[in-house]
C-alpha positions in Angstrom: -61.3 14.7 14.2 -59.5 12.0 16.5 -62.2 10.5 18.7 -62.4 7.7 21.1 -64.9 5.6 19.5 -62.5 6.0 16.2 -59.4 5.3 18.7 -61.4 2.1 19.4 -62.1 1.0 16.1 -58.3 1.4 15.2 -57.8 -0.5 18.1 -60.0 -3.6 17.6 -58.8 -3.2 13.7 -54.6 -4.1 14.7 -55.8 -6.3 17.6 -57.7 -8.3 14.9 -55.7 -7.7 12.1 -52.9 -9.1 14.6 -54.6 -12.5 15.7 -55.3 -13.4 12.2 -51.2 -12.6 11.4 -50.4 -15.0 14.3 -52.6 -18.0 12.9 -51.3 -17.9 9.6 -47.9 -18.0 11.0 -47.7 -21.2 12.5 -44.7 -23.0 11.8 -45.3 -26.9 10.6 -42.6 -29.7 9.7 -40.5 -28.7 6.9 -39.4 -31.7 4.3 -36.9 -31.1 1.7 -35.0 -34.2 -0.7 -32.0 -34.8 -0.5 -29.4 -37.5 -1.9 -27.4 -39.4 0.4 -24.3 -41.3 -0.7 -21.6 -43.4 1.0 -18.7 -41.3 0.8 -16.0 -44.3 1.4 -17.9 -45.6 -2.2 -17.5 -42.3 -3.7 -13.2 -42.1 -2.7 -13.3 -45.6 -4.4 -14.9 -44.9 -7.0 -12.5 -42.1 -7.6 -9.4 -44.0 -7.5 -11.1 -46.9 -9.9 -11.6 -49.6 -7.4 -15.2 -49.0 -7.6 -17.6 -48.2 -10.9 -19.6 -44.9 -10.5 -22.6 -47.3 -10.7 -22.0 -49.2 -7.4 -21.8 -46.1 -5.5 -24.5 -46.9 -2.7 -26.7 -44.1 -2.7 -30.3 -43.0 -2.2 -32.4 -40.2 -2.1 -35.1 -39.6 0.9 -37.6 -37.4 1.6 -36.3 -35.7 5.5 -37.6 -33.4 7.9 -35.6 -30.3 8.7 -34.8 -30.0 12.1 -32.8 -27.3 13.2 -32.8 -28.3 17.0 -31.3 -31.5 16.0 -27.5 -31.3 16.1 -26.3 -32.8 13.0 -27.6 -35.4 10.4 -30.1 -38.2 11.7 -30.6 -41.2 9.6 -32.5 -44.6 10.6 -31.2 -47.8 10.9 -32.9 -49.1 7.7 -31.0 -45.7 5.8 -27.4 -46.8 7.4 -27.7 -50.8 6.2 -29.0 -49.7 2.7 -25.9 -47.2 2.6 -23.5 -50.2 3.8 -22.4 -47.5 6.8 -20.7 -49.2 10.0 -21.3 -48.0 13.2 -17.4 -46.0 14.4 -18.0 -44.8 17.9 -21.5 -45.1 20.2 -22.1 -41.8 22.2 -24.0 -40.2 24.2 -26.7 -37.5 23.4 -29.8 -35.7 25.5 -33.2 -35.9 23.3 -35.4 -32.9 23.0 -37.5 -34.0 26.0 -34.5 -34.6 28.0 -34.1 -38.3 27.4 -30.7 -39.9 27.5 -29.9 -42.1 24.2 -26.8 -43.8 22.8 -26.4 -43.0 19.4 -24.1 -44.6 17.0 -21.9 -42.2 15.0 -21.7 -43.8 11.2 -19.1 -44.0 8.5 -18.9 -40.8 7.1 -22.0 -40.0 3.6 -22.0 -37.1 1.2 -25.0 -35.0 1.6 -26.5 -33.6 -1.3 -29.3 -31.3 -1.6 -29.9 -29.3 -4.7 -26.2 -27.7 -6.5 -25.5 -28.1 -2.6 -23.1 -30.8 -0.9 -20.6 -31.4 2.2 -20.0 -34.7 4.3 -20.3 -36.1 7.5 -20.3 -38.4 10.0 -24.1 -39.7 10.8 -25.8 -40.3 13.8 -28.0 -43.3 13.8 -31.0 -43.5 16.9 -31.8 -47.4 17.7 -35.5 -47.4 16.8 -35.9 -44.0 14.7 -38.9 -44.2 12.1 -37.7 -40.7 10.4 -33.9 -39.7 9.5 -33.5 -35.4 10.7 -31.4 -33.1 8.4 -29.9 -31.1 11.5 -28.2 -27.8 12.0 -24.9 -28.8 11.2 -25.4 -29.7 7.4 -27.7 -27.0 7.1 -25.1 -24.7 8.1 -22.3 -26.3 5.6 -24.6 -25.8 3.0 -25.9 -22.3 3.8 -29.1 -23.1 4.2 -32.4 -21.6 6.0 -35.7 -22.6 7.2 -37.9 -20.2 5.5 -41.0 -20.9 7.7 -43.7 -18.8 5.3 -43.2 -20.8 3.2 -42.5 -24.1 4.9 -39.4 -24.8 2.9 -35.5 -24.6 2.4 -33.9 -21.8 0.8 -30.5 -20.9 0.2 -28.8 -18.5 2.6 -27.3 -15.7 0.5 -29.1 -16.7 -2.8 -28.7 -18.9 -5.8 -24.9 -19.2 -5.8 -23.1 -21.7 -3.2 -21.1 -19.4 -0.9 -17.8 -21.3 1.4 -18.4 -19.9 4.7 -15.1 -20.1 7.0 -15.6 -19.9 10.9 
C-alpha cells in the first residue's frame, strides 16, 4: 500500500540521493599536454632551410578553457617559441576588464594524433597559457567534466569538421 509516511521516505531518499549527485559533480580546472611548435620553423623546415631538429618547440602542461576565445600563451611561451608580436587588439576579460592583447606569429598545436594552427594571443603579465574554444573546436575536442579531462568528440578517429 502507498502511504504518506512511505511517500516521505521516497521523498527524503531522491532529495538526498540528489544533493549528494550535485557535490560530486563539481566541475574543477581541466589540464591536458599539449605540443606547441612554431609553425614559420616547421614551413622551413619543409623546404630545407631549416633541420627538423631546430624546429622551436615545446610541450606544456595548459588549462582548458572553454570561455576563452582561442589559444592563450604567456610571454615566457611566445620568446621561447621565437613568435613576434603581428597586430595588438583589443579583448574584454571574464570579469569585464579591458586588455590589449598581442596576436603572435602563427604555432602548430598538437595534442594527442590531434593538430591545426593558429594565431596566439599573448596577455602582458599571464602566469598560465589557456587552450580556448577555438582549437578545441579544430580538433574536435570536449571537456568531459566527470572525469575532468579531454576527450575526443566523435571518438578515436580525427574527424574534418567544415562549417
Amino acid at each position: 500500500m502507498w502511504s504518506e509516511e512511505l511517500e516521505k521516505k521516497l521523498l527524503t531518499f531522491i532529495i538526498l540521493h540528489i544533493s549528494l549527485n550535485i557535490r560530486r559533480s563539481t566541475v574543477g580546472q581541466v589540464f591536458t599536454e599539449i605540443t606547441l611548435r612554431n609553425a614559420g620553423d616547421v614551413t622551413l623546415s619543409e623546404h630545407g632551410y631549416k633541420q627538423e631538429q631546430e624546429i622551436r618547440q615545446t610541450t606544456v602542461k595548459i588549462l582548458v578553457d572553454t570561455g576563452a576565445g582561442t589559444l592563450v600563451i604567456t610571454e615566457a611561451l611566445q620568446q621561447e617559441l621565437g613568435l613576434k608580436t603581428r597586430s595588438i587588439q583589443p579583448v574584454r576579460m571574464a570579469n569585464n576588464d579591458s586588455v590589449n592583447v598581442q596576436e603572435a606569429d602563427p604555432v602548430e598545436v598538437h595534442w594527442k594524433n590531434r593538430s591545426m594552427v593558429c594565431r596566439p594571443w599573448v596577455i602582458p603579465g599571464a602566469q598560465k597559457a589557456l587552450l580556448g574554444l577555438i582549437p578545441l573546436e579544430s580538433m574536435n575536442l570536449v571537456v568531459d567534466p566527470k572525469e575532468q579531462t579531454l576527450i575526443d568528440g566523435h571518438g578515436y578517429e580525427a574527424v574534418g569538421i567544415l562549417y
